[in-house]
N, CA, C and O of each residue as an XYZ file, in Angstrom:
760
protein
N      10.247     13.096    -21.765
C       8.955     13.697    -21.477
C       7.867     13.014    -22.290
O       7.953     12.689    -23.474
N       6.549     12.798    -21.252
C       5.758     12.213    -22.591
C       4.907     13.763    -23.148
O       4.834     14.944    -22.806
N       4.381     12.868    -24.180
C       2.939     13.646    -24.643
C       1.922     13.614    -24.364
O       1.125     12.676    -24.405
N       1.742     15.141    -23.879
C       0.331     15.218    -23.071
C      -0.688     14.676    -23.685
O      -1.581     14.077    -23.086
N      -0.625     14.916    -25.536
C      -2.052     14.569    -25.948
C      -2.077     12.674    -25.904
O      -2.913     11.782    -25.763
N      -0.798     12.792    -26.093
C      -0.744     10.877    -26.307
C      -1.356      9.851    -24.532
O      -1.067      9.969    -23.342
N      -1.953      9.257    -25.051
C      -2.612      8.112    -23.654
C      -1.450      7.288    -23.507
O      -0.738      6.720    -24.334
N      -1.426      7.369    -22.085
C      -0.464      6.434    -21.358
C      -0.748      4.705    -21.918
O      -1.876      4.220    -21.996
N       0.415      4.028    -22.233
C       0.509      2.617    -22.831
C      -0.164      1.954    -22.022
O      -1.215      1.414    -22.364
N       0.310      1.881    -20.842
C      -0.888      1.062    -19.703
C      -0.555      2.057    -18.474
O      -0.132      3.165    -18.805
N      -0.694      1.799    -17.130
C      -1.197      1.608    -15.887
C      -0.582      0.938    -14.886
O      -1.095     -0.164    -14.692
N       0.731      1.314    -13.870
C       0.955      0.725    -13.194
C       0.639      1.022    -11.900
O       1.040      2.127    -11.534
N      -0.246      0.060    -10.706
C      -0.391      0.675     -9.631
C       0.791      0.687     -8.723
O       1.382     -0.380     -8.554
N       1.106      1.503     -8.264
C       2.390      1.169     -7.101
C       1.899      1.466     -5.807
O       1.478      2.556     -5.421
N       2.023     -0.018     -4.911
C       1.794      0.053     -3.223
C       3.212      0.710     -2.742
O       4.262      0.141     -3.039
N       3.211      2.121     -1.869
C       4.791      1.557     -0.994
C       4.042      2.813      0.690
O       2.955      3.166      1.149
N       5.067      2.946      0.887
C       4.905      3.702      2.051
C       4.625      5.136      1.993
O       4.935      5.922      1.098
N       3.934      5.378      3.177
C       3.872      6.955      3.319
C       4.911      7.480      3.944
O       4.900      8.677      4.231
N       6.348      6.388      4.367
C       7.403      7.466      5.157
C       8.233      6.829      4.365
O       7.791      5.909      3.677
N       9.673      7.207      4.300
C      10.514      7.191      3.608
C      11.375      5.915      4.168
O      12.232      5.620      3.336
N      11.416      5.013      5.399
C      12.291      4.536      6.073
C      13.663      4.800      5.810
O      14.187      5.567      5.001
N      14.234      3.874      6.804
C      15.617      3.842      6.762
C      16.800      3.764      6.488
O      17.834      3.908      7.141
N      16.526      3.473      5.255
C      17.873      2.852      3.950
C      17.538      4.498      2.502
O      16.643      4.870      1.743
N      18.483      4.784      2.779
C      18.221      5.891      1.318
C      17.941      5.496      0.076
O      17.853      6.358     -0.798
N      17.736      4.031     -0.262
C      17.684      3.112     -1.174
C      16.477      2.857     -1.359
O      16.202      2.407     -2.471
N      15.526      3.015     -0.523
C      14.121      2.974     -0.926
C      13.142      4.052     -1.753
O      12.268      3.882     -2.603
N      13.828      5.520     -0.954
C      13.518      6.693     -1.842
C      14.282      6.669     -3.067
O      13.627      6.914     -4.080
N      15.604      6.414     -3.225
C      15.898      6.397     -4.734
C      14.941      5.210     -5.311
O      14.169      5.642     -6.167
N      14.822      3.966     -5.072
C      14.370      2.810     -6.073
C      13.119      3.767     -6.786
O      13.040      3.983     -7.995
N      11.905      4.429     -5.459
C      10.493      5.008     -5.599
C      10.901      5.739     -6.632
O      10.440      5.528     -7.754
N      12.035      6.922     -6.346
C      12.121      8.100     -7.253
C      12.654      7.159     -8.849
O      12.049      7.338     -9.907
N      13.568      6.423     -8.757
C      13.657      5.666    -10.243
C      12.581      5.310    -10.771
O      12.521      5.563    -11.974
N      11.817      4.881    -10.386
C      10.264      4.123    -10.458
C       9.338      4.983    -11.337
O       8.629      4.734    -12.312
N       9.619      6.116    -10.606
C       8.319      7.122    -11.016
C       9.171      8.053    -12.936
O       8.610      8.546    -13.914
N      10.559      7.861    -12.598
C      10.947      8.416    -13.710
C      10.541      7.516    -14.991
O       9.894      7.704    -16.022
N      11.352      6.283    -14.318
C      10.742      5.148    -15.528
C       9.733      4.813    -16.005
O       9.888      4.009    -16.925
N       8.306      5.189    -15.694
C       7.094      5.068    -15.823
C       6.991      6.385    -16.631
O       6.401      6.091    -17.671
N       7.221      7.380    -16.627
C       7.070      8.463    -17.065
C       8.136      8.143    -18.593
O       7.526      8.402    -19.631
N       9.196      7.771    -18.744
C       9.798      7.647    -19.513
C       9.241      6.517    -20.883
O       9.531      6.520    -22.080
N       8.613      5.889    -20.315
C       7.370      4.797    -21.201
C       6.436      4.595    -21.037
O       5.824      3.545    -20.840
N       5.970      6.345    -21.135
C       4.458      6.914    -21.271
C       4.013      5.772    -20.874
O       3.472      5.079    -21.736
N       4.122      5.117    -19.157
C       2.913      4.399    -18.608
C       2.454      5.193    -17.303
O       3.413      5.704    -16.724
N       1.465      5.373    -16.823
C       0.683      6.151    -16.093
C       0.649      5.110    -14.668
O       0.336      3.934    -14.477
N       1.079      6.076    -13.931
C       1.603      5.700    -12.163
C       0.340      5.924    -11.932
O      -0.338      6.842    -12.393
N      -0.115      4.742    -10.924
C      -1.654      4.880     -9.941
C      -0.770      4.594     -8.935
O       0.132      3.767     -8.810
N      -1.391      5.772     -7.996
C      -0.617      5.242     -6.649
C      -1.788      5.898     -5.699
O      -2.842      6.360     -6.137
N      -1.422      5.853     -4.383
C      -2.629      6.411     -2.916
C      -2.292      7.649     -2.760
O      -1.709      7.880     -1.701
N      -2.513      8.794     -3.669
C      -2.458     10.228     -3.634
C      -1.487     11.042     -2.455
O      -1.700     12.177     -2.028
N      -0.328     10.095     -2.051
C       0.342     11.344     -0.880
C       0.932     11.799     -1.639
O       0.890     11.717     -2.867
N       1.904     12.636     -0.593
C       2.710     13.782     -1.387
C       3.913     13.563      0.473
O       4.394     14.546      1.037
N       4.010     12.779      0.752
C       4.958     12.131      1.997
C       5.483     10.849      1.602
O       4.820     10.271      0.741
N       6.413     10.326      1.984
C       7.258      9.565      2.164
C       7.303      8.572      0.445
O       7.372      9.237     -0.589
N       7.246      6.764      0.356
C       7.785      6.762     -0.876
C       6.729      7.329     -1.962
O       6.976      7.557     -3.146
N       5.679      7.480     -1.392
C       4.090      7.725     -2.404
C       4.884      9.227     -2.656
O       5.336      9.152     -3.799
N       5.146     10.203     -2.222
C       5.150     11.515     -2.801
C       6.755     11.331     -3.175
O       6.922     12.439     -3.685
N       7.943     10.737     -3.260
C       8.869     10.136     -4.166
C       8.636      9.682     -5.361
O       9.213     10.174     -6.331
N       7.830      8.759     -5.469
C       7.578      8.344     -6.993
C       6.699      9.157     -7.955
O       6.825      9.158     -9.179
N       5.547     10.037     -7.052
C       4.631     11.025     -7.904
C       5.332     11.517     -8.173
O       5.404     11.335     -9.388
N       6.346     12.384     -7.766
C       7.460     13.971     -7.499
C       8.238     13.066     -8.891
O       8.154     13.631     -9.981
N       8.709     12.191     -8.862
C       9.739     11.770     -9.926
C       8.794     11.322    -11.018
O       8.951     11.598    -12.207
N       8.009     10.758    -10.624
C       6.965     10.676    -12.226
C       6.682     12.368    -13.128
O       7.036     12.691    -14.261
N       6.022     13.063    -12.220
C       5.676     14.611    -12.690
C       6.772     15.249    -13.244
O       6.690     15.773    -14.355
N       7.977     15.264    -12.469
C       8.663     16.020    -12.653
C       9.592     15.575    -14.041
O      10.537     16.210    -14.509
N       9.011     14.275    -14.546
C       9.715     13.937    -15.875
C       8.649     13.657    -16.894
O       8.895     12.984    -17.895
N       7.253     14.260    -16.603
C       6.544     14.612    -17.561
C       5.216     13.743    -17.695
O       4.224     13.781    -18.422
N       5.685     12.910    -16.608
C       4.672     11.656    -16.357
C       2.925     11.838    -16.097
O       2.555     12.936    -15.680
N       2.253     11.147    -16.257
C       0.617     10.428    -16.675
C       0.706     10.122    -14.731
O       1.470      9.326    -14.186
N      -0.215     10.935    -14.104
C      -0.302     10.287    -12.767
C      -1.240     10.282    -11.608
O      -1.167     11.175    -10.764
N      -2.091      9.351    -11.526
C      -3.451      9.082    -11.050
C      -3.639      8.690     -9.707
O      -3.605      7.488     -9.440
N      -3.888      9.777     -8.561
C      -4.132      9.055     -7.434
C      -5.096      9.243     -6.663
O      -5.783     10.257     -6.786
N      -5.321      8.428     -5.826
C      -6.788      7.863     -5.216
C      -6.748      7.512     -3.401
O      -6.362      6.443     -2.928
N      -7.201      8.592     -2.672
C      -6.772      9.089     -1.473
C      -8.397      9.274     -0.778
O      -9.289     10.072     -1.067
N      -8.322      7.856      0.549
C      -9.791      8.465      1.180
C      -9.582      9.926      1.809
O      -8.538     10.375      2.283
N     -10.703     10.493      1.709
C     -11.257     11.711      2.879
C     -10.507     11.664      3.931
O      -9.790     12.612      4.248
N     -10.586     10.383      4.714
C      -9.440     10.497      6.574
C      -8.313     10.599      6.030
O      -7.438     10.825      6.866
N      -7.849     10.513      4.714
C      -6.173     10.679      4.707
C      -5.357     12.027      4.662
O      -4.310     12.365      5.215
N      -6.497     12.885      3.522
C      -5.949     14.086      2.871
C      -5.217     14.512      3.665
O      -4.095     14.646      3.177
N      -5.291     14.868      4.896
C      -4.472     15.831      5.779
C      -3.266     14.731      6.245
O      -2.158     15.263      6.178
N      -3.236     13.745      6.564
C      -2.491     12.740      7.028
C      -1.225     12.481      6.168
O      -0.092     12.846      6.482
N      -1.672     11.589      4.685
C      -0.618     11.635      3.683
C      -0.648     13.272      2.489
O      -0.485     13.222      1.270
N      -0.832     14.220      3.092
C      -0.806     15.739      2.480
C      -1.598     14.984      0.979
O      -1.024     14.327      0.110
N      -3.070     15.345      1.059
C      -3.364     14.790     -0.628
C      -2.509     15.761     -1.772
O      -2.512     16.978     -1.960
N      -1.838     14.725     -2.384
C      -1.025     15.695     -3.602
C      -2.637     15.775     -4.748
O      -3.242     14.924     -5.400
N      -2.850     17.439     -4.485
C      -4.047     17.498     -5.656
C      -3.427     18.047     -7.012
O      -4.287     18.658     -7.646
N      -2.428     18.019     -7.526
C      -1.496     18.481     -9.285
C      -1.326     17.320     -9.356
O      -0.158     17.063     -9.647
N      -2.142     16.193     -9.187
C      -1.870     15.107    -10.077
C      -2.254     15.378    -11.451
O      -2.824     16.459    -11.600
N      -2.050     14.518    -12.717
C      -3.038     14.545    -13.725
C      -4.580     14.113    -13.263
O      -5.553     14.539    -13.885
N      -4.700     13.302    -12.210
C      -6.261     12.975    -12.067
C      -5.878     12.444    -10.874
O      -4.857     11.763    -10.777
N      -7.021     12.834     -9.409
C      -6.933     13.087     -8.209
C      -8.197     12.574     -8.016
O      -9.042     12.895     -8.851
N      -8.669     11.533     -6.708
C      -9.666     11.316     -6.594
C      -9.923     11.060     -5.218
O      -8.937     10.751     -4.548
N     -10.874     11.111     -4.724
C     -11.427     11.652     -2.787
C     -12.211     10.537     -2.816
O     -13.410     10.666     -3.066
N     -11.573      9.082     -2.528
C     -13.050      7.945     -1.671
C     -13.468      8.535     -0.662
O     -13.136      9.608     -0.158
N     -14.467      7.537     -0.293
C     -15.129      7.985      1.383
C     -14.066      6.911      2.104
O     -13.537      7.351      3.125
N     -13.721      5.676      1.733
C     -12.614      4.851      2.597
C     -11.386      4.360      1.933
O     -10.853      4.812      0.921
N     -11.046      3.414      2.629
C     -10.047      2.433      2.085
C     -10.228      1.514      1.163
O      -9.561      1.509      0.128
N     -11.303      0.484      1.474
C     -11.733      0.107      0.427
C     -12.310      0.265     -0.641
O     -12.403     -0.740     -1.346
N     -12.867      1.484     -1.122
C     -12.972      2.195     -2.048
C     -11.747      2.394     -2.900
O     -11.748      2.234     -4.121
N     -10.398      2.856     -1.979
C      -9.683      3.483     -2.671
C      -8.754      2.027     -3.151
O      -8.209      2.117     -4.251
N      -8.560      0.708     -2.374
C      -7.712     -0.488     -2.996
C      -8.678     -0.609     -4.573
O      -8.113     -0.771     -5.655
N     -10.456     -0.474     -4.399
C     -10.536     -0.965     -5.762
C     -10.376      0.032     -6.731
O     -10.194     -0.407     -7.866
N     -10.391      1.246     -6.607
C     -10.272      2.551     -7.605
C      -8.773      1.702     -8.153
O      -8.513      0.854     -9.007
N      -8.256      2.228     -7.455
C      -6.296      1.960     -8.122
C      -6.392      0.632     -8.667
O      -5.617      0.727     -9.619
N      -6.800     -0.446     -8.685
C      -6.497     -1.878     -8.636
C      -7.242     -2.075    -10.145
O      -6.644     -2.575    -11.098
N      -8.466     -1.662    -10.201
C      -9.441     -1.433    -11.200
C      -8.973     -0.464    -12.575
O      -9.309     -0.717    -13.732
N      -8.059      0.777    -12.114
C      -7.028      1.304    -12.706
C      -6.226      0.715    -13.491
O      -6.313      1.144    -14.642
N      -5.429     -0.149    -13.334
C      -4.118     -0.506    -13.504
C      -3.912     -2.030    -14.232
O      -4.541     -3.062    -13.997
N      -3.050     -1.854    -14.985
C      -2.308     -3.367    -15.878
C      -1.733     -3.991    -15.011
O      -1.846     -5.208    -14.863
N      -0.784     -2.977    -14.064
C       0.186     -4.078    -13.346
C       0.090     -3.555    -11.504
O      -0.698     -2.763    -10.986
N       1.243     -4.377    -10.851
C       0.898     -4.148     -9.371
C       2.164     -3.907     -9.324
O       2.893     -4.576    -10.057
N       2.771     -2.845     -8.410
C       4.505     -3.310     -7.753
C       4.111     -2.741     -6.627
O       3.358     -1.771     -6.541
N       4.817     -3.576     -5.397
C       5.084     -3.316     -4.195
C       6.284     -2.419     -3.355
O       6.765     -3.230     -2.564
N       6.771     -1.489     -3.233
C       7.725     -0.855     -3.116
C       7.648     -1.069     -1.582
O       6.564     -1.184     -1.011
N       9.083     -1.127     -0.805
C       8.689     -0.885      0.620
C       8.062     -0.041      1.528
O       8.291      1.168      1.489
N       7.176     -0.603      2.473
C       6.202     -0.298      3.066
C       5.463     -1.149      4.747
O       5.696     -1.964      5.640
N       4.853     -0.540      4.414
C       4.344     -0.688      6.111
C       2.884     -1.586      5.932
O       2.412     -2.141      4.941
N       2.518     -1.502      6.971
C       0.856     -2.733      7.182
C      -0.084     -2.190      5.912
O      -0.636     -3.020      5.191
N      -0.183     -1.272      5.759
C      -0.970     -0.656      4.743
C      -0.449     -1.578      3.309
O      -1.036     -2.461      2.684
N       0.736     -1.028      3.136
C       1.569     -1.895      2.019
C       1.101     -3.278      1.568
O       0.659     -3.627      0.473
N       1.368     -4.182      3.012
C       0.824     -5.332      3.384
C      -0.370     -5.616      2.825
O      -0.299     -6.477      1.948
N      -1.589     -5.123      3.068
C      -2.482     -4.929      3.074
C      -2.738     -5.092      1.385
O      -2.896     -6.209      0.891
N      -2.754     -4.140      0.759
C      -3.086     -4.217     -0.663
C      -2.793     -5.240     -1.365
O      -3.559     -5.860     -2.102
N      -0.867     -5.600     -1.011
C      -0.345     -6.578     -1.430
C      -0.906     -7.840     -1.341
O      -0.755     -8.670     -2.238
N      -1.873     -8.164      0.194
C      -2.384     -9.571      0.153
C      -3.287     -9.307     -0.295
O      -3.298    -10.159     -1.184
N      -4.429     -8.594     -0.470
C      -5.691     -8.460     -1.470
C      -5.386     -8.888     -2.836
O      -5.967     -9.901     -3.223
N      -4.616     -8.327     -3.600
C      -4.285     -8.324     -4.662
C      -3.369     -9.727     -5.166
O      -3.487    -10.335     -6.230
N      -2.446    -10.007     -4.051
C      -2.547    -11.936     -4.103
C      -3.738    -12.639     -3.950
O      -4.050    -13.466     -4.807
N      -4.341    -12.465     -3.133
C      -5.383    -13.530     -2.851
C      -6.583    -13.521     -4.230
O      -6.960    -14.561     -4.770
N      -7.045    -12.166     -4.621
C      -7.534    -12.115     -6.023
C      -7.218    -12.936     -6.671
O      -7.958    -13.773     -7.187
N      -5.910    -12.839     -6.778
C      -5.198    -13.328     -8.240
C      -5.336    -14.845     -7.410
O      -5.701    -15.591     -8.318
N      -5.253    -15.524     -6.392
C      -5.449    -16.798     -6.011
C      -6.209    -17.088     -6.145
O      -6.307    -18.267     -6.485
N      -7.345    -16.320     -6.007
C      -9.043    -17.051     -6.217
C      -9.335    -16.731     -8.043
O     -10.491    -16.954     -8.401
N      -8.689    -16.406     -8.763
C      -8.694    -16.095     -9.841
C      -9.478    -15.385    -10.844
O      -9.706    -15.657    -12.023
N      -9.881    -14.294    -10.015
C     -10.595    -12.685     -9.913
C      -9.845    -11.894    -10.988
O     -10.493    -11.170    -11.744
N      -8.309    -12.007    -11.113
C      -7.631    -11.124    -12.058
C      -6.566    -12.127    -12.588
O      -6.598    -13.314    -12.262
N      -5.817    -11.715    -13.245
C      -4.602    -12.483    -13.998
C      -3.709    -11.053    -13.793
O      -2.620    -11.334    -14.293
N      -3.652     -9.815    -13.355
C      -2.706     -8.586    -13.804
C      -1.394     -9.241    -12.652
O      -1.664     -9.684    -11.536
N      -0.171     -9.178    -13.154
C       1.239     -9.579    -13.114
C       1.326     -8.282    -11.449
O       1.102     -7.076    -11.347
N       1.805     -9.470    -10.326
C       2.325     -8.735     -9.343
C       3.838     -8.656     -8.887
O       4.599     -9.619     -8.971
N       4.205     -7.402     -8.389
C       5.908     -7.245     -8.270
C       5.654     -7.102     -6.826
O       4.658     -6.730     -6.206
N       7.039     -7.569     -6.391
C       7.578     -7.091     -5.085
C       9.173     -6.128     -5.787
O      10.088     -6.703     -6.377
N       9.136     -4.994     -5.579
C      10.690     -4.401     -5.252
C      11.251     -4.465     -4.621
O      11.267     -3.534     -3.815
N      12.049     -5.425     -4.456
C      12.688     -6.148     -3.265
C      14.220     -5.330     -3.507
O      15.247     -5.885     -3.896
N      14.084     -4.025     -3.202
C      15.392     -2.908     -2.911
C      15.684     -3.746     -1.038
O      15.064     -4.174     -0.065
N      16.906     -3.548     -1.507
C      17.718     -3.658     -0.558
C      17.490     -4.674      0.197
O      17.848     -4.528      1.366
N      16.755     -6.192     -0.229
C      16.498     -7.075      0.649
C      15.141     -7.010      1.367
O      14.751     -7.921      2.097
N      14.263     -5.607      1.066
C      13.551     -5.717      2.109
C      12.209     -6.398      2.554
O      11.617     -6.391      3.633
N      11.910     -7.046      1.233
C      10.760     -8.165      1.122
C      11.160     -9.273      1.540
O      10.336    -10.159      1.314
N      12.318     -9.706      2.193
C      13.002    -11.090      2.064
C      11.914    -11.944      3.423
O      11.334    -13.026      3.332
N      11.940    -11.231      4.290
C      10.662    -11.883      5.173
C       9.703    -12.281      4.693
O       9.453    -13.478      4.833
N       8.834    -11.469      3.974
C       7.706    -11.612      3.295
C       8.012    -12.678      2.428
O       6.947    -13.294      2.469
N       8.729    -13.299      1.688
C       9.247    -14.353      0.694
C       8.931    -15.321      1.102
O       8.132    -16.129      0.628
N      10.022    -15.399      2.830
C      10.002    -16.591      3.893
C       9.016    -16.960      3.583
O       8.728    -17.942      2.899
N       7.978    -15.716      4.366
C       6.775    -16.262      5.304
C       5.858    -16.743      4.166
O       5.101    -17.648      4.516
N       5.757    -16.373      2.967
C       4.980    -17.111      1.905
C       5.858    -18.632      1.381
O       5.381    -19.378      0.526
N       6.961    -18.847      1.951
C       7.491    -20.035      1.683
C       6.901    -20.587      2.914
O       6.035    -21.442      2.723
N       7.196    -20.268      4.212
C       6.371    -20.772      5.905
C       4.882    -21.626      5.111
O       4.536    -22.800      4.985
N       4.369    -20.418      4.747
C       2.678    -20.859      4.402
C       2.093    -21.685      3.719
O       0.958    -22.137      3.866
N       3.446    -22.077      2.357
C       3.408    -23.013      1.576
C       3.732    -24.523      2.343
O       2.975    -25.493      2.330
N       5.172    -24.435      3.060
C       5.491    -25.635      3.437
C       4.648    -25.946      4.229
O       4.061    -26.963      3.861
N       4.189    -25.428      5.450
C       2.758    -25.600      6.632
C       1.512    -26.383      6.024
O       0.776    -27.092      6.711
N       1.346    -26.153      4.517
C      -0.046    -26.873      3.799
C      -1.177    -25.519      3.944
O      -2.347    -25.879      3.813
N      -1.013    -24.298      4.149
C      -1.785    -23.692      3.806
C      -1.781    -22.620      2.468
O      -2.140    -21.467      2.228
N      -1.384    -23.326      2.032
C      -1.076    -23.045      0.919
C      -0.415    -23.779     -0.690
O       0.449    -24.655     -0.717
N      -0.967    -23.263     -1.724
C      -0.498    -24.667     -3.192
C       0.802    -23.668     -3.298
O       0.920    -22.446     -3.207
N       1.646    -24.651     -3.511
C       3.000    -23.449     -4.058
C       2.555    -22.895     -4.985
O       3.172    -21.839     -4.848
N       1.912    -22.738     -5.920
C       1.593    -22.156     -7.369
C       1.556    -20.753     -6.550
O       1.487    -19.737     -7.241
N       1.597    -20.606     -5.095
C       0.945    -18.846     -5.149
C       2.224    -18.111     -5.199
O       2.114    -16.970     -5.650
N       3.250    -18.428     -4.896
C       4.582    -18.069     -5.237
C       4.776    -17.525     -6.838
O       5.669    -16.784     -7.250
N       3.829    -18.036     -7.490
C       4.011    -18.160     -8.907
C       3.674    -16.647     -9.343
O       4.282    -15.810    -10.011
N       2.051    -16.669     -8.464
C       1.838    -15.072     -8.830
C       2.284    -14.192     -8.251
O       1.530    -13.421     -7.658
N       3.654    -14.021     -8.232
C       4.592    -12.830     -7.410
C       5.740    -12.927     -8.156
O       6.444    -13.914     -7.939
N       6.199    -11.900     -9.228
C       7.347    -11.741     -9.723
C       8.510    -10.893     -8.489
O       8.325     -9.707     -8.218
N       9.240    -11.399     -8.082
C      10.211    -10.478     -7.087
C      11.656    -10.476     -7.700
O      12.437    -11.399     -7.928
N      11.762     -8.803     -7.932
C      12.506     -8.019     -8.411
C      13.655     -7.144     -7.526
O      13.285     -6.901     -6.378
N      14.879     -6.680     -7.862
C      15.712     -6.201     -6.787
C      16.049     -4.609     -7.259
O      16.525     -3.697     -6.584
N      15.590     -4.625     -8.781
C      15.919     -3.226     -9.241
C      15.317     -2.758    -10.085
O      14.668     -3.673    -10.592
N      15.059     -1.578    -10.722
C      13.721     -0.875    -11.076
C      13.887     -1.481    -12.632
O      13.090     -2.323    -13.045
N      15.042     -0.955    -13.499
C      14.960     -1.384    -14.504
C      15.014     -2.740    -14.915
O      15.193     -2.831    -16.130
N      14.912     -3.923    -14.270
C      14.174     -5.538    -14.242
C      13.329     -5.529    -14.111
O      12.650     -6.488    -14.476
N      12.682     -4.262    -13.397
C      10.984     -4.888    -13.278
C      10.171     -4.067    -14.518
O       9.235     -4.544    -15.159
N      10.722     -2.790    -14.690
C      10.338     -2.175    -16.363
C      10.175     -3.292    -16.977
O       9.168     -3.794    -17.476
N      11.649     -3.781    -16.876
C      11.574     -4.907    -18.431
C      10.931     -5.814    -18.608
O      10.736     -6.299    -19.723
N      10.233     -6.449    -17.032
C       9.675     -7.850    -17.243
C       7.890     -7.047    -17.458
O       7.049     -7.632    -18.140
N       7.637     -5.954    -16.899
C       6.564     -5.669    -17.333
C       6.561     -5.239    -18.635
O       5.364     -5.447    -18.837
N       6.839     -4.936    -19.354
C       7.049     -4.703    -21.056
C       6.812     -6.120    -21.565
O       5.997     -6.459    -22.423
N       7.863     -7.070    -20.732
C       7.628     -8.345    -21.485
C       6.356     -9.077    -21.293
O       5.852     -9.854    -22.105
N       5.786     -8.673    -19.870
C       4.689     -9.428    -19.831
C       3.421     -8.978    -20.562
O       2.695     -9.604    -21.335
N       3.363     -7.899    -20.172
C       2.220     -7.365    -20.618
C       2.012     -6.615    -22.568
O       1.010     -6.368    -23.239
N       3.710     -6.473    -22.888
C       3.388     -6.649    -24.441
C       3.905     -4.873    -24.690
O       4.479     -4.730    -25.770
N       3.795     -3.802    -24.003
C       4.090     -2.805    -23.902
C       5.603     -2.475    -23.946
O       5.984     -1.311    -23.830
């Protein structure tokens, strides 16, 4: 459990889905995720649901005492159920509001599996770090294989010439929760 009065060490944002898909391996990785963050008083930013892996990793962050900050436009509340018992809950007017709230939030990035939305943050938050807007360390949770396309197709983009391989560089890809704890501790010093 952490301490309420004590401030979270850093800030991790986590992208993943609002449904749970198909492998039971994705809700456990989320639910490990959210314990482990909670377990080294670091504070989960995630897109305020309370459905699929987003309300997995809050539910397992909270429920082990965890620091947990989320950031949910207006069209969603009813859509991804806004979880409002976060520690700190926040209502954009859009989407893009809400990628820079969380992003602006946070030390680190992990990608948990997910859908176009997922997608979505994930290439913002590469391409940043490509145009060299941020330096904060990005993860893929590559549970169960399921980023392995996404790998390809950033290998596709490299070999094609649209792309310097160095962008491979800014993507740490991980297969299990406690490797990616550890490499964020190591990277970031926490």
């Amino acid at each position: 459990m952490t301490n309420a009065s004590q401030s979270p060490a850093l800030s991790v944002c986590v992208y993943c889905g609002s449904r749970f898909g198909l492998d039971p391996a994705y809700a456990q990785a989320a639910t490990d995720l959210g314990q482990a963050l909670a377990r080294r008083n670091w504070r989960l930013v995630y897109g305020a649901g309370d459905v699929g892996l987003m309300g997995a990793v809050a539910n397992a962050a909270q429920d082990a005492g965890g620091d947990t900050f989320g950031v949910i436009p207006q069209h969603l509340l009813q859509r991804e159920v806004g979880k409002q018992d976060l520690t700190r809950f926040i209502v954009t007017e859009n989407m893009h509001e809400r990628k820079k709230v969380m992003f602006m939030n946070s030390d680190a990035i992990v990608v948990l599996p997910g859908g176009a939305g997922s997608m979505d943050e994930f290439f913002e938050a590469l391409t940043w770090r490509q145009l060299g807007l941020h330096e904060k360390p990005i993860y893929l949770l590559n549970t169960a294989g399921y980023w392995d396309k996404l790998i390809d197709l950033m290998d596709h983009i490299i070999a094609q010439g649209f792309a310097d391989p160095s962008l491979k560089s800014y993507v740490s890809v991980v297969s299990e929760v406690p490797e990616l704890i550890g490499d964020i501790a190591t990277k970031l010093g926490a």
